[in-house]
C-alpha positions, -999 to 999 in steps of 0.1 A, spaced: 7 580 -820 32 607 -809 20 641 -818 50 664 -816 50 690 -788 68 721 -778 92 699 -758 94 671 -784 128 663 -804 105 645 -834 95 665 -857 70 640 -873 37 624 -859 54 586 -853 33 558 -838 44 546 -801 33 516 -784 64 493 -797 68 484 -764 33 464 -760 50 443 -789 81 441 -773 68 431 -736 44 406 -749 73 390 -769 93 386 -739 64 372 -720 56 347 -744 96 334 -750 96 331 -711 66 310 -710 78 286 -737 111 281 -728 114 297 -692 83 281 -675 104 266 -652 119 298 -640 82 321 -644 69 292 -617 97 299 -588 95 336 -596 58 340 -606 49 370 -581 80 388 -595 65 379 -637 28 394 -620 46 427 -608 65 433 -642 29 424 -658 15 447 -638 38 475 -645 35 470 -681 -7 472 -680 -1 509 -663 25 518 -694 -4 504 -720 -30 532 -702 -6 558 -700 1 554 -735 -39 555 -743 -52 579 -723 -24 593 -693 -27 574 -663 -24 599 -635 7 597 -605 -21 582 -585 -27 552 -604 9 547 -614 18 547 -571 -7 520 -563 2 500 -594 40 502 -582 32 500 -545 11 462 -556 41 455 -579 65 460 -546 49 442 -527 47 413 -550 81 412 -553 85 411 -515 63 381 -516 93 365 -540 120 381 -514 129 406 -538 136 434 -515 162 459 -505 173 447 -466 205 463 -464 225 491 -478 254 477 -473 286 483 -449 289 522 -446 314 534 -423 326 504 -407 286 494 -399 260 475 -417 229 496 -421 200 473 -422 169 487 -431 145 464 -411 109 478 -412 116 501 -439 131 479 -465 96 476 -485 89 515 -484 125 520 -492 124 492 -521 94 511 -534 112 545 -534 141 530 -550 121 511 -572 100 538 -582 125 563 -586 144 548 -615 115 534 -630 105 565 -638 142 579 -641 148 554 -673 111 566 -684 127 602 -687 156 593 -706 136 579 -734 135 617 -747 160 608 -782 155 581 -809 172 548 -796 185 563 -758 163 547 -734 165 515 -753 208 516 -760 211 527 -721 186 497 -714 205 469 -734 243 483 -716 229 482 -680 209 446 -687 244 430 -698 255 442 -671 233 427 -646 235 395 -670 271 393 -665 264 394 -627 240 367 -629 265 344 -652 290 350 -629 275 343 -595 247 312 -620 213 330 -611 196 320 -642 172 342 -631 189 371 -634 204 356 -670 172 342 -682 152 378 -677 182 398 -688 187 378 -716 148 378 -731 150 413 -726 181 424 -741 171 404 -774 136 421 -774 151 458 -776 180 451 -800 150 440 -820 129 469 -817 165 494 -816 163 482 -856 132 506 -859 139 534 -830 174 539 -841 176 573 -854 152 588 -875 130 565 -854 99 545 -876 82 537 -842 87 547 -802 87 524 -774 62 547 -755 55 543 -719 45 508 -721 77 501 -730 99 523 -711 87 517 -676 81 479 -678 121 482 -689 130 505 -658 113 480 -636 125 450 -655 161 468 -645 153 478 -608 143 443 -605 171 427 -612 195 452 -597 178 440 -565 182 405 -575 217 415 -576 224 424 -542 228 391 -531 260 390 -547 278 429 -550 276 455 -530 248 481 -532 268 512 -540 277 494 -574 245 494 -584 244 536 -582 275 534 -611 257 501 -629 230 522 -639 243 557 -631 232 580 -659 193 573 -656 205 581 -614 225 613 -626 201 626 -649 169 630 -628 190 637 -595 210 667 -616 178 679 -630 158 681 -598 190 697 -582 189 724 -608 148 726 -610 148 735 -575 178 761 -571 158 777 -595 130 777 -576 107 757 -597 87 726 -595 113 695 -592 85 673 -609 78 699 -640 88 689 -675 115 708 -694 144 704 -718 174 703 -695 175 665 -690 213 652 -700 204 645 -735 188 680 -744 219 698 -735 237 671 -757 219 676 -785 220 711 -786 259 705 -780 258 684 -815 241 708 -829 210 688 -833 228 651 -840 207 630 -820 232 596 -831 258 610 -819 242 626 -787 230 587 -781 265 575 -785 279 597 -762 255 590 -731 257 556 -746 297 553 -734 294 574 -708 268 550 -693 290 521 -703 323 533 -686 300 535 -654 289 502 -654 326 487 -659 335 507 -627 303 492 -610 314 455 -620 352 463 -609 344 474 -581 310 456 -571 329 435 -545 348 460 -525 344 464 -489 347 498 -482 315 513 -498 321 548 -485 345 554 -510 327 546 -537 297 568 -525 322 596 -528 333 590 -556 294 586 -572 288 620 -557 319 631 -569 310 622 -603 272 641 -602 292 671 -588 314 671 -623 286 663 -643 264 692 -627 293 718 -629 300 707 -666 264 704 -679 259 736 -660 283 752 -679 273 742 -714 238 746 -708 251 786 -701 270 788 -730 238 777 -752 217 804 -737 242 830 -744 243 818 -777 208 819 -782 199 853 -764 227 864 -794 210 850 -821 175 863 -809 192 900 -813 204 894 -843 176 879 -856 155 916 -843 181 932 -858 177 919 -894 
């Protein structure tokens, strides 16, 4: 179960763990009617398996950074074994930068980096799972359009599996996903983002799933030009300062990020075969630069609010 914390936005002790249900679901569909599929790409089903075995035992008893880097350094390397791996970034100022050597350690970076970016975002009833289900359709579309039934066939299994479970995380949430659930997803979505590549350019990707990207790049920006430690928790993620914008209304917080996160992904599908990528890395850093300056902003207008009601409060 979820005991509520300091840092929580439950109120209420609510049972986690949905996602063992919701993994195990998608692993049994696949097996009955994706066998075919699971047999061509059964290093890349091990890695997501073993992915989702480190969620289960950080949702029991907090598996430590340690464990969780050798789990996803295995899973990477299973999925170069299944030539799943980043090679390129792409044409960047008239040159393709190939990444040679590096392309497993930077896979694993890149890899675990939004893994555990879509594991932050799973901070409001029904986010990580509505953000999930928008950048999955995405990458299905991709798929469809370019017939990787790989892409499709994962995609697909998955997208059905957390509509099912949104029906009891939507808000007030009955039951939470939990890390099991959470990280199997950001990896799931990492995967086929780099599945992807063989058919758009890499800079789409950033705007295909750009608000998990935003978020933890905005809040480590922030952490450390206040001079604390990028890697501590807190309640300045995207959907904190949202919340306390809707004055509590988590639904409509979710909906917001929700079409936010949307609009990015139509940008990254527009544009996913254009051949000058440095424009489109401008404008991605473009958009974090707005997004930090307005978040910034809001998130100093609700501390000046509350040091306001703390006087008053002393007062009366």
């Amino acid at each position: 179960v979820d005991i509520p914390n300091h840092r929580s936005m439950h109120k209420n002790i609510t049972p986690r763990g949905a996602g063992i249900g919701m993994v195990l679901g998608v692993m049994v569909s696949d097996i009955l009617f994706l066998n075919e599929f699971i047999y061509i790409h059964l290093a890349s089903f091990l890695a997501i398996f073993l992915v989702f075995i480190v969620g289960v035992l950080d949702d029991h008893r907090d598996a430590t950074p340690k464990t969780k880097f050798y789990v996803i350094f295995a899973a990477v390397l299973l999925l170069a074994y299944d030539g799943i791996t980043i090679h390129s970034l792409g044409k960047l100022f008239g040159h393709e930068i190939a990444l040679g050597w590096f392309a497993i350690p930077f896979t694993m970076f890149a890899v675990a980096g939004f893994t555990n970016a879509l594991n932050l975002s799973d901070g409001l009833d029904g986010l990580a799972g509505l953000l999930s289900i928008i950048i999955l359709s995405t990458l299905c579309f991709i798929g469809y359009e370019h017939k990787d039934f790989f892409i499709v066939g994962t995609a697909l299994s998955f997208i059905v599996a957390v509509t099912t479970f949104m029906w009891f995380n939507w808000n007030p949430a009955k039951i939470f996903m939990g890390d099991s659930g959470s990280l199997t997803l950001g990896f799931v979505i990492s995967v086929l983002s780099i599945k992807a590549l063989e058919y758009i350019n890499p800079i789409s990707i950033l705007f295909i799933a750009a608000i998990p990207i935003f978020d933890t790049l905005i809040v480590m920006i922030r952490r450390n030009r206040n001079g604390g430690a990028i890697f501590a928790p807190d309640q300045l993620h995207i959907h904190h300062i949202l919340l306390r914008f809707f004055n509590g209304n988590v639904r409509n917080s979710v909906i917001l990020i929700a079409l936010l996160q949307l609009g990015f992904s139509i940008i990254g599908v527009a544009f996913s075969e254009v051949g000058q990528q440095r424009y489109m890395l401008m404008l991605f850093f473009i958009n974090i630069f707005i997004f930090y300056i307005l978040l910034n902003g809001m998130l100093k207008r609700q501390n000046k609010f509350s040091f306001y009601r703390k006087k008053r409060r002393k007062k009366h």
